[in-house]
Steps between C-alpha positions, in 0.01 A plus 500: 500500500287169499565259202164326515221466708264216586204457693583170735086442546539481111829335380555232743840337502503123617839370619607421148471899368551619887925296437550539195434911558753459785749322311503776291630754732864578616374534875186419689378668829211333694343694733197316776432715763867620659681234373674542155705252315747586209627272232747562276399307208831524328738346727308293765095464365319257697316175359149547404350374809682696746364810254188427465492467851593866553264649170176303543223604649224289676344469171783352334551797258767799545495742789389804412612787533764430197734734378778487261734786512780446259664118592368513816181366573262603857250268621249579798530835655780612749475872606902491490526296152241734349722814623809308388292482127417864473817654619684325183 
């Protein structure tokens, strides 16, 4: 079931909003292109640059797609994360 949705052409998030979001989840996965990147926010989260880094886009606002599924929060598509999201 989807908690909320929001249009990213709408409801930007600038890299204030875009960590402060992140910080909020239990576990991130960054998907660009085939690579994906996991942090576990709980026990090793990494300092704001290194994140931003990973969630930014070009424009400086968050990557879309977003999805927050639980504590777990998807950024950017991945075929496999995306399968990995709707077989939980």
């Amino acid at each position: 079931m989807v908690e909320c949705v929001a249009d990213a052409k709408k409801e930007r998030r600038d890299r204030a909003a875009a960590l402060e979001l992140v910080r909020g989840a239990k576990k991130v996965i960054v998907a660009r292109g085939k690579k994906m990147v996991t942090f576990d926010m709980e026990k090793d989260a990494p300092d704001d640059d290194t994140l931003a880094a990973h969630i930014l886009g070009p424009t400086g606002n968050l990557r879309a797609p977003a999805v927050r599924k639980g504590q777990t929060l998807y950024i950017g598509f991945s075929e496999e994360a995306y399968k990995q999201l709707l077989a939980t």
